[in-house]
BAMILO-60088 format. One record per residue (C-alpha): residue number from 1; residue in one letter; x, y, z. Coordinates in steps of 0.2 Angstrom, whole numbers, plus 2048, in hexadecimal, padded with zeros to 3 digits. Layout:
N
PANU  num  residu    u    v    w
PANU  NUM       A    X    Y    Z
...
This chain:
371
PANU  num  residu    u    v    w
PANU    1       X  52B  19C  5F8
PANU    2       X  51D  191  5F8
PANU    3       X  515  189  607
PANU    4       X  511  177  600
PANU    5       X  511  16B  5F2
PANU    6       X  4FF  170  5ED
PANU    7       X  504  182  5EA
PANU    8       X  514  183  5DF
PANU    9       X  50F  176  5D1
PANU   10       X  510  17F  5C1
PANU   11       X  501  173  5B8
PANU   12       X  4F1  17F  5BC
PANU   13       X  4FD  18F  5B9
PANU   14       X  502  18A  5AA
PANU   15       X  4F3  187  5A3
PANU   16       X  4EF  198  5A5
PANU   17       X  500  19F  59F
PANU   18       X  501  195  58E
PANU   19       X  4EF  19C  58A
PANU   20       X  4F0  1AD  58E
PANU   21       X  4FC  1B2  580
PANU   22       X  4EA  1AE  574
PANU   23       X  4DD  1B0  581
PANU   24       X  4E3  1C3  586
PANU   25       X  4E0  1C9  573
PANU   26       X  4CD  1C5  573
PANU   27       X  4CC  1CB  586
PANU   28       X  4D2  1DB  580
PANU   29       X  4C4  1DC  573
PANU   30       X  4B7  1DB  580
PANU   31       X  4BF  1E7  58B
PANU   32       X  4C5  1DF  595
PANU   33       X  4DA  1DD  599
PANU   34       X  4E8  1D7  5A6
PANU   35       X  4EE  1E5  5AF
PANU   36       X  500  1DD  5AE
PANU   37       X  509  1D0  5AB
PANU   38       X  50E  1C1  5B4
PANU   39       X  51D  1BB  5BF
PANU   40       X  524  1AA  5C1
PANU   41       X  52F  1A8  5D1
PANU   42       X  539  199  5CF
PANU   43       X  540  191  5DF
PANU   44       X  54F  18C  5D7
PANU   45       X  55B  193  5C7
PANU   46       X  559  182  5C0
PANU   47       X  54A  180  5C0
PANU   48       X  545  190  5B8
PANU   49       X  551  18C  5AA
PANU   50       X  54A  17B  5A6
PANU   51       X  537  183  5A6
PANU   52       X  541  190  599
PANU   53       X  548  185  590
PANU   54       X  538  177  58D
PANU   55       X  528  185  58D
PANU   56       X  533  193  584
PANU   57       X  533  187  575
PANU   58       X  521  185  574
PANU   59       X  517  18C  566
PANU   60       X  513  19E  56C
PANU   61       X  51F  1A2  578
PANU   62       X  52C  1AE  573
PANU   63       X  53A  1B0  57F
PANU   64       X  544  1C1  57F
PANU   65       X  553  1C3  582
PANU   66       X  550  1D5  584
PANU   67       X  544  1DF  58B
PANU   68       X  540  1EB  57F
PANU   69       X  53E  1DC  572
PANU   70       X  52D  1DA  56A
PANU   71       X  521  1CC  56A
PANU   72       X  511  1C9  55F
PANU   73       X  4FF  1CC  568
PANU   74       X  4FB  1BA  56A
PANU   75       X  50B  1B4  571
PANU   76       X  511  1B1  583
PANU   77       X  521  1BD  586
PANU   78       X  52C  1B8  591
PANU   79       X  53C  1BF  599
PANU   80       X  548  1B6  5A6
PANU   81       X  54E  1C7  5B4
PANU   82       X  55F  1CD  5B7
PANU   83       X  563  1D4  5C4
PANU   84       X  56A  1E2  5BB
PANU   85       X  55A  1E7  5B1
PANU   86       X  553  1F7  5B9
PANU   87       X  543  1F5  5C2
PANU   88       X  538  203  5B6
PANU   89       X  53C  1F8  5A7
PANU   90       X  538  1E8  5AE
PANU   91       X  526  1ED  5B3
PANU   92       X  522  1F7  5A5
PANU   93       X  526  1E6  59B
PANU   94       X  51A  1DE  5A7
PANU   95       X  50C  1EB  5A2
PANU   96       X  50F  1E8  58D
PANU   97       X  4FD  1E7  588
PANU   98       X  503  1DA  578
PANU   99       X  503  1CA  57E
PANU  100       X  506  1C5  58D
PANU  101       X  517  1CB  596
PANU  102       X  51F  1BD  5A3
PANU  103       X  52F  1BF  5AC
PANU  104       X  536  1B1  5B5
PANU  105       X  540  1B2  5C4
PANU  106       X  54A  1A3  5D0
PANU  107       X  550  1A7  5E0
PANU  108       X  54D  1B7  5E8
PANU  109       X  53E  1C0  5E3
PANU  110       X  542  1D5  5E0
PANU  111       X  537  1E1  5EC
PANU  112       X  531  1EC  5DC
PANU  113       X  527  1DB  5D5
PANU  114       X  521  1D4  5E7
PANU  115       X  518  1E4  5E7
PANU  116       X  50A  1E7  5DD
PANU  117       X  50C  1D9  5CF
PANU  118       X  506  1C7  5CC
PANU  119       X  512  1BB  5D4
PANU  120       X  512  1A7  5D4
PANU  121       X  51B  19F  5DE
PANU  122       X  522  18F  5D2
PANU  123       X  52A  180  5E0
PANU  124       X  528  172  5D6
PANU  125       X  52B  171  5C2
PANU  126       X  520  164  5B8
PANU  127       X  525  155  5B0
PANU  128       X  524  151  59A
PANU  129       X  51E  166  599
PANU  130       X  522  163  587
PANU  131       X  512  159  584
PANU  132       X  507  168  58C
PANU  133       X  50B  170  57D
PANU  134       X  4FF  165  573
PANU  135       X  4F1  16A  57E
PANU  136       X  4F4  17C  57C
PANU  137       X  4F5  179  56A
PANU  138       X  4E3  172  56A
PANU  139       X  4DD  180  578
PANU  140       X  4E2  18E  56A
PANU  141       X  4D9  184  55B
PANU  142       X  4CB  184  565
PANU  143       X  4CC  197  567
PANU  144       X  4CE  19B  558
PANU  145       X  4C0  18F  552
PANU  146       X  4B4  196  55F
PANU  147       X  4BC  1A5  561
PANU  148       X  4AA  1B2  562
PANU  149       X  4A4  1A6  56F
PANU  150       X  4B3  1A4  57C
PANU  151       X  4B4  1B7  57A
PANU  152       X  4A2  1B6  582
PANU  153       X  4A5  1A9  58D
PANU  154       X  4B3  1B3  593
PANU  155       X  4A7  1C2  593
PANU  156       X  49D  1B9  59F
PANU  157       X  4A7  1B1  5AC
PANU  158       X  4B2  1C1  5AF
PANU  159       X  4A0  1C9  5B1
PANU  160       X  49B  1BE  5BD
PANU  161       X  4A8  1B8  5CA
PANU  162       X  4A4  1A9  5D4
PANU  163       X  4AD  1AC  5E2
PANU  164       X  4B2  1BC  5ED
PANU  165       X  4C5  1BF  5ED
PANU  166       X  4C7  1D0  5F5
PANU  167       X  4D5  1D9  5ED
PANU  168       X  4DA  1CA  5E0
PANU  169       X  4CB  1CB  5DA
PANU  170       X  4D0  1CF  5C8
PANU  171       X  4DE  1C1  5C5
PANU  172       X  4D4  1B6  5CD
PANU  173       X  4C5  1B7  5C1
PANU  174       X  4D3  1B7  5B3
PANU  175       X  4DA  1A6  5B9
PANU  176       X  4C9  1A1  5BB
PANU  177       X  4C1  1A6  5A9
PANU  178       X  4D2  19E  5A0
PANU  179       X  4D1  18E  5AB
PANU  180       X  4BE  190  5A4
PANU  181       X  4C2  18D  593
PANU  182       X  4D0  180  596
PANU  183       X  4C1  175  59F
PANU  184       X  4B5  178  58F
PANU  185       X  4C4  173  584
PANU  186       X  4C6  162  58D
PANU  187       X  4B5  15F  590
PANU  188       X  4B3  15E  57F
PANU  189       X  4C3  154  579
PANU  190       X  4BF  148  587
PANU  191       X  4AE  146  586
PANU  192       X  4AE  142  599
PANU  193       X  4A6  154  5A1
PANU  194       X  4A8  14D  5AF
PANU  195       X  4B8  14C  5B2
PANU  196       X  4BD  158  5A8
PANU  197       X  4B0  160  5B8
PANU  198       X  4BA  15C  5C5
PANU  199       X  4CB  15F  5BE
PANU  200       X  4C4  174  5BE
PANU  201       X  4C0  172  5CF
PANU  202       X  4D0  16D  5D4
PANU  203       X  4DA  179  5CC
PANU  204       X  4CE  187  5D1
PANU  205       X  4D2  181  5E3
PANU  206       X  4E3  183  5DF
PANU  207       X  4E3  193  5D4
PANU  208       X  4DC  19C  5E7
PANU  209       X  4EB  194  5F0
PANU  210       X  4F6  19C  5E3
PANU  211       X  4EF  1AB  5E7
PANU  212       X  4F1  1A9  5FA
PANU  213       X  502  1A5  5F5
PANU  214       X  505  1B7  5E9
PANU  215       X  4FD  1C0  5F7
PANU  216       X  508  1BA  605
PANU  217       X  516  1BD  5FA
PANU  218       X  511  1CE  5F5
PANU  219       X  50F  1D0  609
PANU  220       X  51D  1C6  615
PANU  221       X  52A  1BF  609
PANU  222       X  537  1BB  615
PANU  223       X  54A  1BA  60F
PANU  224       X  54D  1B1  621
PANU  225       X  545  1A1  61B
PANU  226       X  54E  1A1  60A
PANU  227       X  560  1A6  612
PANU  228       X  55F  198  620
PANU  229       X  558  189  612
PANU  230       X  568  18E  608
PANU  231       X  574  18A  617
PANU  232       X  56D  17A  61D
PANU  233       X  56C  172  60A
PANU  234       X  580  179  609
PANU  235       X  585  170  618
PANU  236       X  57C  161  616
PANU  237       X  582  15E  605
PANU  238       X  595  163  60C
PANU  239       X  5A2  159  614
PANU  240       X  59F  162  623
PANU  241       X  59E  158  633
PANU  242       X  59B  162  644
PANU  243       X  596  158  655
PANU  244       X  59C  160  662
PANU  245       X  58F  16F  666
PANU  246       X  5A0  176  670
PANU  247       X  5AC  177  661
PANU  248       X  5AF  18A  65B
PANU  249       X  5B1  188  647
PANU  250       X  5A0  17D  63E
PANU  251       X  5AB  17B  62F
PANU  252       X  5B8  183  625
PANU  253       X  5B7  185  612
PANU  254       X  5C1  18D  602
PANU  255       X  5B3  19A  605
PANU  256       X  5B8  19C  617
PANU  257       X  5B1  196  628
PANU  258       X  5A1  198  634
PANU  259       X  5A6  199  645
PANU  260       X  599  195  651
PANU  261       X  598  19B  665
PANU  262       X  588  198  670
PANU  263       X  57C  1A4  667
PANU  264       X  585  1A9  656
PANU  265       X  589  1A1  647
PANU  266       X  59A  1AD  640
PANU  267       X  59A  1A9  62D
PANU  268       X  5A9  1AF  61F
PANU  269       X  59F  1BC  614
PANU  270       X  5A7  1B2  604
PANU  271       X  59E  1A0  60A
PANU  272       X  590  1AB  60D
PANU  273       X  58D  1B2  5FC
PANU  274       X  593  19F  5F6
PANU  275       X  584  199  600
PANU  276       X  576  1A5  5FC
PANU  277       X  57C  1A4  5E7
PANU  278       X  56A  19D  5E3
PANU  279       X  563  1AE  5E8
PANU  280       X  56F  1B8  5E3
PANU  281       X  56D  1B8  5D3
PANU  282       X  55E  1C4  5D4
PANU  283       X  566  1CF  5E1
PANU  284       X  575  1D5  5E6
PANU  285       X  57E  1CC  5F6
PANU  286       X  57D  1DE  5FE
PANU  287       X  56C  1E2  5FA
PANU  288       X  569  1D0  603
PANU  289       X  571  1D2  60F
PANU  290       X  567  1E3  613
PANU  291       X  557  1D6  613
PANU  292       X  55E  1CB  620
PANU  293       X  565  1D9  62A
PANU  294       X  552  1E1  62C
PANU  295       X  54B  1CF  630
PANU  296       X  559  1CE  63E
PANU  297       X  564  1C1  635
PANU  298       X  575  1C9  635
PANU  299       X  57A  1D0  649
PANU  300       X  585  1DF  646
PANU  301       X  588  1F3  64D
PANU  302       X  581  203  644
PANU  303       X  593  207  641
PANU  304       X  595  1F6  639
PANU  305       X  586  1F8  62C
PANU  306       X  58C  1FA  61C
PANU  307       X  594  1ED  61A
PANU  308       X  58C  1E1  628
PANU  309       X  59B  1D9  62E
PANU  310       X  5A0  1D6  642
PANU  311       X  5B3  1D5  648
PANU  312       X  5B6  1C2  650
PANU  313       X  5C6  1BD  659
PANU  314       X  5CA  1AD  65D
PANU  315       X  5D9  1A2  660
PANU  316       X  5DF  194  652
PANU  317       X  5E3  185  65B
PANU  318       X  5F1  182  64E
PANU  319       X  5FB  190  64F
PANU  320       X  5F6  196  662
PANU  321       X  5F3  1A8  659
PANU  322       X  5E5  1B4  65B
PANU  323       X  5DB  1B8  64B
PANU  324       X  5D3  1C5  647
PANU  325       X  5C5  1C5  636
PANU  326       X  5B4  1CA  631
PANU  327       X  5A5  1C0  634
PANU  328       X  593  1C3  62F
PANU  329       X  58C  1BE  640
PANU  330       X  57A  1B4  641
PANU  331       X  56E  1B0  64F
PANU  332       X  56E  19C  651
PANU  333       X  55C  1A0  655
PANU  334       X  55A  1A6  643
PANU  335       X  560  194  63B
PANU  336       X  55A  187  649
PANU  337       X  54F  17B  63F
PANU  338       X  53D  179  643
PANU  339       X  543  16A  64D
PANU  340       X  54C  174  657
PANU  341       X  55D  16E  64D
PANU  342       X  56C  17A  64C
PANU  343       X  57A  179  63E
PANU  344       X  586  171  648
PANU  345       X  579  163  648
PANU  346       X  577  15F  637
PANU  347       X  57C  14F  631
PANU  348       X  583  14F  621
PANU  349       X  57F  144  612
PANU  350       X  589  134  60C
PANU  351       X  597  134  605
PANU  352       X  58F  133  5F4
PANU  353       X  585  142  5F4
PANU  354       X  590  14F  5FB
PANU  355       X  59B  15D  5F4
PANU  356       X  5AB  15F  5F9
PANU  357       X  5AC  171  600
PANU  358       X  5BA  16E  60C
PANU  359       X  5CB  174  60B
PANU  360       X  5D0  16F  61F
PANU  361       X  5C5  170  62E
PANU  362       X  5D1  179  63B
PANU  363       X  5CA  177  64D
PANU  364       X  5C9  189  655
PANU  365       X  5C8  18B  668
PANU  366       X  5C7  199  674
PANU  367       X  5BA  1A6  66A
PANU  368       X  5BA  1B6  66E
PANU  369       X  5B1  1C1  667
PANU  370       X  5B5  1D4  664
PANU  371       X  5A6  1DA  65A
């Protein structure tokens, strides 16, 4: 998710999220509204939980722990997805006209909210969020101060957009009208227009690659890209070594083995499911491997389709035995790096920084496939 550092910040969006809880209530009144809510995509589980746990203590931020829990008409309501919640529910939270509904997901982002919803892509979690809240807090005592004129202020810019953005038109001019009101706030605490100025510009720049970003999303989101990340970051930080391009097992774990030939990678479907965890906590392993399969990722027969799996025989050098077991076979082409690097290439980190996955690494020769 996310194509650079530029896009992915959460600063400009949350701006826009910690003033929306206040801000939707007097856009209401001039009749204007969000059609739905908004969804964070966390790159990783962590990271959404430490966003969760610093901005879901801020003042006006309720966090539920159920969907069907309530929230006040000025507060921000946000819910964190399980996998197990069912689809109907989750986007009829996102269309809650009180307050303003968020739900955060990390990982692998679900087709029913890369459809038709508003989705940012969050790579990169800010530093010392906690002292944000005290310029929220003067955004709302502001607002409430002034509130007949930031309702016509608001009036006015959602009336007349500055910029053409075809079909994201109306978030657009949302972000926009917010981000509006932020600049006035500072301008006037800082005294310096100025720079208060050029700081609008900048996140109005970035508020349009956000948007790029959600519609790319809502178009092309690749599980490929996601799936082959997860396996290089897992053998890098294993004590997996693997020179020679010849040899037929890449490494053997407690999870199980990848076995490698000259075009497939053959991978255990337990060190699999280990590997992908990070998305798997907003999917189903089966449901991604259905993903991967339609992108090409996973080699197998019509026959084989359910459960995605090829047979692999090959001789252990140990016992001079054949062994037969079930491998999720992938195209080396699908994981080579952009440097033309393959798996078995991978050099893994020091000492210091890996984790201990291995059990034994048995050397397998003489691979024969039988899938």
């Amino acid at each position: 998710m996310g194509t650079g550092k530029k896009v992915g910040r959460l600063t400009g969006i949350l701006k826009f999220l910690s003033a929306m809880g206040i801000l939707r209530f007097l856009l209401q009144r001039q009749g204007y509204d969000v059609e739905q809510g908004m969804v964070l995509a966390f790159d990783e589980n962590n990271m959404m939980n430490d966003f969760l746990r610093t901005f879901g203590n801020w003042k006006d931020v309720r966090v539920l722990s159920a969907l069907n829990e309530e929230n006040f008409n000025y507060e921000v309501a946000v819910y964190k997805y399980k996998k197990s919640d069912r689809p109907e529910r989750i986007l009829n939270f996102l269309n809650r006209t009180k307050g303003f509904p968020v739900v955060l997901v990390s990982g692998f982002i679900p087709e029913f909210l890369r459809e038709d919803q508003n989705i940012f892509a969050i790579k990169f979690c800010d530093k010392k969020l906690e002292s944000k809240e005290q310029q929220y807090l003067k955004l709302k005592n502001y607002v409430i101060r002034e509130a007949d004129y930031v309702e016509k202020r608001l009036k006015a810019i959602l009336e007349n957009p500055h910029r053409d953005m075809g079909k994201s038109q109306d978030i657009y001019n949302l972000l926009v009208a917010v981000l509006q009101v932020w600049f006035e706030v500072e301008s006037m605490e800082e005294g310096l227009s100025a720079i208060a100025s050029f700081r609008f510009n900048k996140e109005e720049w970035r508020i349009r690659e956000y948007i790029s970003e959600m519609e790319r999303l809502r178009e092309d989101y690749e599980v490929k890209d996601a799936v082959k990340t997860l396996i290089w970051e897992y053998l890098k930080k294993s004590m997996i070594t693997a020179t020679e391009r010849e040899i037929s097992v890449l490494c053997e774990t407690d999870k199980g083995s990848i076995l490698l030939d000259d075009n497939f990678y053959y991978f255990k479907e337990e060190l699999l499911k280990k590997i992908c965890m990070p998305l798997t906590r907003t999917i189903s392993f089966l449901k991604l491997k259905h993903e991967m399969h339609k992108e090409n990722m996973i080699v197998t027969h019509e026959t084989k389709k359910k459960n995605f799996t090829v047979n692999k025989l090959f001789l252990d050098a140990e016992t001079g035995k054949e062994v037969r077991s079930r491998f999720i076979k992938i195209p080396k082409s699908a994981l080579t790096s952009a440097d033309g690097l393959c798996l078995e290439d991978i050099k893994p980190l020091e000492p210091e920084n890996r984790v201990d996955n291995t059990n034994n690494h048995t050397e397998m020769k003489g691979v024969k496939t039988n899938d």
